[in-house]
C-alpha positions in Angstrom: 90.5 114.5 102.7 87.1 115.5 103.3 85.2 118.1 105.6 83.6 115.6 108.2 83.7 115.6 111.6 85.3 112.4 112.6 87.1 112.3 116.3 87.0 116.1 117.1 90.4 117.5 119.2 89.9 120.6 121.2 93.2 122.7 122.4 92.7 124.4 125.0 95.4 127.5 126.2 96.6 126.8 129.9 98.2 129.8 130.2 95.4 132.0 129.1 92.7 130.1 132.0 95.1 130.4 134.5 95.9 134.4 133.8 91.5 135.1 133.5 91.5 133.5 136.8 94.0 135.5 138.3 96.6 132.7 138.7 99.2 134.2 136.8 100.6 137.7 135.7 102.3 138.4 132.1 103.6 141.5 132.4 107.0 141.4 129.8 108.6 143.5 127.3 108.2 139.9 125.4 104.6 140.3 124.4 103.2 138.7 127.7 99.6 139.1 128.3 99.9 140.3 124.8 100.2 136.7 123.3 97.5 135.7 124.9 93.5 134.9 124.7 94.4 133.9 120.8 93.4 137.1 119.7 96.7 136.8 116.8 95.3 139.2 114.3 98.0 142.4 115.4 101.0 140.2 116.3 103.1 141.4 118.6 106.4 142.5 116.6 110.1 142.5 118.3 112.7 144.6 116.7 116.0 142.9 115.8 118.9 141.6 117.5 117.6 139.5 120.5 117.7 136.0 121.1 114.6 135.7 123.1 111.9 137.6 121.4 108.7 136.5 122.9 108.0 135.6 126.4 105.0 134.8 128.3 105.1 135.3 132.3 108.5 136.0 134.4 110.6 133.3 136.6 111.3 135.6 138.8 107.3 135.6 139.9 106.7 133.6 142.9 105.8 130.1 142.5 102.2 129.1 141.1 99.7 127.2 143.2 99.3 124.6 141.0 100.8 122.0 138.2 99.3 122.0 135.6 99.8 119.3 132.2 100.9 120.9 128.9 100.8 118.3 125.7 101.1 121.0 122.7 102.4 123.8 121.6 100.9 126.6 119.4 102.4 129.2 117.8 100.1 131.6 115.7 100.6 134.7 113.3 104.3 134.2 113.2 107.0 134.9 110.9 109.6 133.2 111.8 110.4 131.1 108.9 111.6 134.8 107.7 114.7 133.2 110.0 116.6 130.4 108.9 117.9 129.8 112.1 116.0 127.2 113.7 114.1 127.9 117.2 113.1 126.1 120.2 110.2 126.8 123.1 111.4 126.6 126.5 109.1 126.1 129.7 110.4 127.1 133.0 108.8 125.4 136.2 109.6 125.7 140.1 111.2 122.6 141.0 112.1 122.9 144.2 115.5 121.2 145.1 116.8 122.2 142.1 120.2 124.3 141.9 118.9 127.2 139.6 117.3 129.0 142.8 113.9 126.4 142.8 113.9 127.3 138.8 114.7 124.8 136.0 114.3 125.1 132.3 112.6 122.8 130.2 112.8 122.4 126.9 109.6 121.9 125.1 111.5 121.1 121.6 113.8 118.9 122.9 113.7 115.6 120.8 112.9 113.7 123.7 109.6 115.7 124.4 108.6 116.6 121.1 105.9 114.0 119.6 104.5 115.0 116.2 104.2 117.8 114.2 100.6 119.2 113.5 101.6 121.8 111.2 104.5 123.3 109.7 107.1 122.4 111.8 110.4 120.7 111.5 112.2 118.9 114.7 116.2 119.9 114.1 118.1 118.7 117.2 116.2 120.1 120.3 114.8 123.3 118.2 113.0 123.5 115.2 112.2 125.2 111.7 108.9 126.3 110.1 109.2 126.2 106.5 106.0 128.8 106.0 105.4 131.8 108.0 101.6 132.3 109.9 101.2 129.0 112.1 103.2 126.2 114.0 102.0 123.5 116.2 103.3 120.4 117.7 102.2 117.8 120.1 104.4 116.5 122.8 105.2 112.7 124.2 103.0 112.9 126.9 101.8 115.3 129.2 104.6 117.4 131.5 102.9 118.4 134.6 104.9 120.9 136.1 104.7 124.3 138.1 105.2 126.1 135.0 105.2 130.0 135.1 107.2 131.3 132.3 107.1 129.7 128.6 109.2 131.4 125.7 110.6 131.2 122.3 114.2 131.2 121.9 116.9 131.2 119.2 120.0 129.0 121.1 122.7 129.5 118.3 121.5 133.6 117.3 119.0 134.8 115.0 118.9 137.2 111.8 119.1 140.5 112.9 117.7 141.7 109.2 114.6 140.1 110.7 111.7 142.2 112.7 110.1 138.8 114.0 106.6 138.7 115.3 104.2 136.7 116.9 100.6 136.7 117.6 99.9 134.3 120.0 101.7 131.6 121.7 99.4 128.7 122.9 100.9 126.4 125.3 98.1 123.6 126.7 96.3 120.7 126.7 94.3 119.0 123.7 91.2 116.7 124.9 90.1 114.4 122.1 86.3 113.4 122.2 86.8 109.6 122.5 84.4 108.8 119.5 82.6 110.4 116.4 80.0 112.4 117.1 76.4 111.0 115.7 75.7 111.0 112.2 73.1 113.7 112.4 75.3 116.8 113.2 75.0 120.2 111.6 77.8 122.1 109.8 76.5 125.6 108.7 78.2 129.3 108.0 77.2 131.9 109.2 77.1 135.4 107.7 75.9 137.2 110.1 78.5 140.4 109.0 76.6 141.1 105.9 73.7 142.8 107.0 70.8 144.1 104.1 68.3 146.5 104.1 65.7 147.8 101.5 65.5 151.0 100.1 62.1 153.0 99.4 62.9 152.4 95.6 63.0 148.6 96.3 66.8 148.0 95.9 68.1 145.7 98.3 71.7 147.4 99.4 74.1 144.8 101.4 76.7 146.0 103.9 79.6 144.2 104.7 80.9 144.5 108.2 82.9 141.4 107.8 82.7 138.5 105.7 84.8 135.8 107.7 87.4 135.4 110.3 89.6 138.7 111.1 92.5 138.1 108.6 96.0 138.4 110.5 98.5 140.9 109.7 101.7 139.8 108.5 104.7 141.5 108.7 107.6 140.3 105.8 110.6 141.5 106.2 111.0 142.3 101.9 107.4 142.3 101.0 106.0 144.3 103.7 102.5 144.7 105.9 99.8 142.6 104.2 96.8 141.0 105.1 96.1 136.8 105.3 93.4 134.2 106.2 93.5 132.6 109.6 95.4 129.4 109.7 97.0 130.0 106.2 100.4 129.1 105.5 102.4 131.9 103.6 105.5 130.7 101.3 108.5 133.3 102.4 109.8 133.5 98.5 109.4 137.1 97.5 109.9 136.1 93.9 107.7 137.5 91.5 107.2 134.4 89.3 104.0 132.0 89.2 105.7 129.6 91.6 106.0 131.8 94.5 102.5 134.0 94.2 101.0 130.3 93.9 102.2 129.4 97.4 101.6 133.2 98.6 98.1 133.5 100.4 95.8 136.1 98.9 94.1 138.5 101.3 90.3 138.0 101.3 90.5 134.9 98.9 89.9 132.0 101.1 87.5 130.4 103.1 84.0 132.9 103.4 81.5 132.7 106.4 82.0 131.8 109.9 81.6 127.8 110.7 79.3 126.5 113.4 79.1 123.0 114.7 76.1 121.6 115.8 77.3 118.2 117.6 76.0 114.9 119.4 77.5 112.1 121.4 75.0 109.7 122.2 77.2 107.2 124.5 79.8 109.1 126.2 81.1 107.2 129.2 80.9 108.9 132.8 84.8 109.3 132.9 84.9 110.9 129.2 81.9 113.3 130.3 83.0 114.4 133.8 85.8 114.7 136.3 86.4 112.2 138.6 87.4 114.6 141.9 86.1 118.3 140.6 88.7 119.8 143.4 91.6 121.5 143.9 93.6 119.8 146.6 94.5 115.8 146.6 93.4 115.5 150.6 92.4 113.4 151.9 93.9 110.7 149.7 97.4 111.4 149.2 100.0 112.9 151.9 104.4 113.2 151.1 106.2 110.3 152.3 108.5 110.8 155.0 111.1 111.3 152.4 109.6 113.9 150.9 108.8 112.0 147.7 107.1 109.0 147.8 103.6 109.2 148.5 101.5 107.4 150.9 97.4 106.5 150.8 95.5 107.8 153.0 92.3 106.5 151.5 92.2 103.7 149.5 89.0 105.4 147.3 91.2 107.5 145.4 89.1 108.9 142.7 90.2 107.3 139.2 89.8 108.5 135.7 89.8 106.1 132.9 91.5 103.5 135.8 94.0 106.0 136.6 94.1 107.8 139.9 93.6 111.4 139.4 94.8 112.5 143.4 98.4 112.1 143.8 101.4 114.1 145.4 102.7 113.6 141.6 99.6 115.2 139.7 98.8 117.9 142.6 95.7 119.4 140.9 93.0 117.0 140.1 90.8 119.3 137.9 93.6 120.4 135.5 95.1 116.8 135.2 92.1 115.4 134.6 90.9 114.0 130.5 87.5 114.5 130.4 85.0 116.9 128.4 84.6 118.8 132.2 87.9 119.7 131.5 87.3 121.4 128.3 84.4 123.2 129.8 86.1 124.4 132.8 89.3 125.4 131.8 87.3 127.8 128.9 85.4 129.1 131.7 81.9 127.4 129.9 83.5 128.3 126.5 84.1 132.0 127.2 87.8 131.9 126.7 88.3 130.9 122.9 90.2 127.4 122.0 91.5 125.8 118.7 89.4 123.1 117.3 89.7 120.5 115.0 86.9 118.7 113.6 89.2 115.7 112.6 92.2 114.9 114.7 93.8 112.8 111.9 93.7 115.7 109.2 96.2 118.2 109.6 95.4 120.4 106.9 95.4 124.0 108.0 91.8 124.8 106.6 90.4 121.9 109.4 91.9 124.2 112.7 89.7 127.4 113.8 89.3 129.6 116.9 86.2 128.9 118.5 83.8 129.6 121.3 81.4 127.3 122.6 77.4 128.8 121.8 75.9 130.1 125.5 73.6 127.9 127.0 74.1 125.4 124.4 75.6 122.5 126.3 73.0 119.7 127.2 74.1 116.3 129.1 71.3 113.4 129.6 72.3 110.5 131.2 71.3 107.2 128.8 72.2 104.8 130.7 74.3 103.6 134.0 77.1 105.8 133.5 76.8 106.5 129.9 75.3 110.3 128.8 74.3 112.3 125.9 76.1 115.1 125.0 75.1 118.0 122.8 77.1 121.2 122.5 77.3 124.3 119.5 80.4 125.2 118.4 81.1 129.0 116.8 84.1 130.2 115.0 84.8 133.9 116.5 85.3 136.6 113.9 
């Protein structure tokens, strides 16, 4: 498959918005903030012989002030393929009502919410296995909107205590596809901005290499030790020294040079694929609880509706953060300064298409066209 941009997806990390914001605190001996802002170059590394290695936020934390929807899950800079014991995520949410002290568990792998596998994963039961170590991501069914305040990785049946296992970050969000190809006229470029030159009073030109790509991720394998690998890459856990295995090793520095930038147009985007139907945080005035205590009842029969479905309900609490529009993207990256995965074509999976990216300053431009159709224009940079 080609290099094209064709419907572009965008991931953005829930978790990661919510802590900038001040929403929600990480502190764990389970990597916590640590797995955040997809910064996976130094995994965090847990030593051997526990169940429940890596942990982002604390159930014990008072209840968030939101829902929020989660439809993938990312798992970056691991290696846990290392393990052939098979894994599952878990999400814990207040529910209140529930038995578990307002707490119940939810699990993310579970064959009922688990959708499709994006890369290198394997649904087993209600956990699953990554055949290569370095990334793992998975869609799910549909979009669980819940008061979620703890998400971690768990081995159910025990792990391999001859394992150190590490992770570097552990993305758990919501992916916005654009709802067309951009225009034809786009610009794909690299930059090399890390190689800087200079002349010398001879007339030599001398070039310095800061860096020549993304940050390469440290890998940690538990009988071929620390190495270096390209973002994204898939590394083959044989330790065989034959031409099979070094084949489907990755090679520090060998891959992919230069940073990409995407230079990208929608000419007819339609007002609810452009912008939020109700940009605020409460549903009032248009829903209140029934009087028993579940089913909701209108108090205003305007209830604002994306794409023909309401977006202010007692079900879907937060309008803004259940809401599938571009404004969504925007927001919940804080105009792009909190990084996200994209992927320039939604239908090819190939790990050289994903990259974590920021979106350019100043570089998003909406016109409207026509009666609620606009033109969108927006840079996209891959961060070193």
């Amino acid at each position: 498959m080609g290099k094209q941009v064709k419907t572009p997806r965008f991931y953005v990390d829930m978790p990661t918005f919510l802590h900038a914001t001040g929403q929600l605190g990480w502190d764990d001996d389970r990597g916590g903030a640590e797995l955040l802002y997809m910064n996976p170059s130094n995994p965090f590394v847990r030593e051997t012989g526990d169940n429940l290695p890596f942990r982002i936020g604390n159930k014990d934390e008072n209840p968030i002030k939101s829902a929020f929807p989660i439809n993938f899950v990312g798992l970056l800079n691991h290696n846990l393929a290392s393990d052939s014991n098979a894994y599952r995520v878990v999400g814990i949410a207040q529910e209140w009502g529930d038995s578990n002290n307002g707490f119940k568990w939810n699990t993310l792998t579970h064959n009922n919410n688990y959708s499709e596998n994006i890369i290198n994963t394997q649904l087993n039961g209600n956990d699953i296995n990554s055949e290569f170590n370095g990334t793992s991501i998975f869609t799910l069914n549909e979009p669980l909107n819940k008061h979620w305040n703890t998400f971690q990785l768990k081995y159910e049946n025990g792990s391999d205590d001859s394992v150190d296992h590490q992770l570097g970050s552990l993305v758990v969000g919501k992916y916005w596809d654009a709802p067309n190809s951009p225009d034809l006229n786009l610009t794909m470029s690299r930059r090399f901005d890390g190689i800087k030159k200079q002349k010398t009073i001879g007339g030599k030109t001398l070039a310095n290499i800061y860096y020549d790509g993304p940050t390469e991720w440290t890998m940690n394998h538990p009988s071929d030790g620390t190495y270096k690998y390209p973002p994204f890459e898939l590394d083959a856990i044989d330790s065989a020294i034959d031409a099979v295995s070094m084949a489907t090793r990755a090679k520090s520095g060998l891959g992919r040079k230069g940073l990409r930038s995407w230079k990208l147009t929608f000419s007819y985007i339609s007002e609810d694929d452009m912008w939020m139907a109700y940009e605020n945080s409460s549903i009032s005035p248009f829903t209140t609880q029934g009087d028993d205590g579940t089913n909701p009842n209108t108090g205003n029969s305007q209830i604002p509706s994306d794409g023909g479905e309401t977006v202010a309900d007692y079900y879907e609490p937060n309008p803004m953060l259940s809401d599938n529009s571009f404004n969504f993207v925007w927001n919940c990256t804080l105009g792009g300064t909190l990084p996200f995965i994209f992927q320039p074509d939604n239908t090819n999976n190939n790990p050289d298409q994903f990259s974590i990216c920021n979106f350019r300053g100043n570089s998003l431009s909406v016109t409207q066209v026509a009666h609620n159709t606009y033109k969108l224009s927006i840079t996209i940079d891959e961060v070193a």
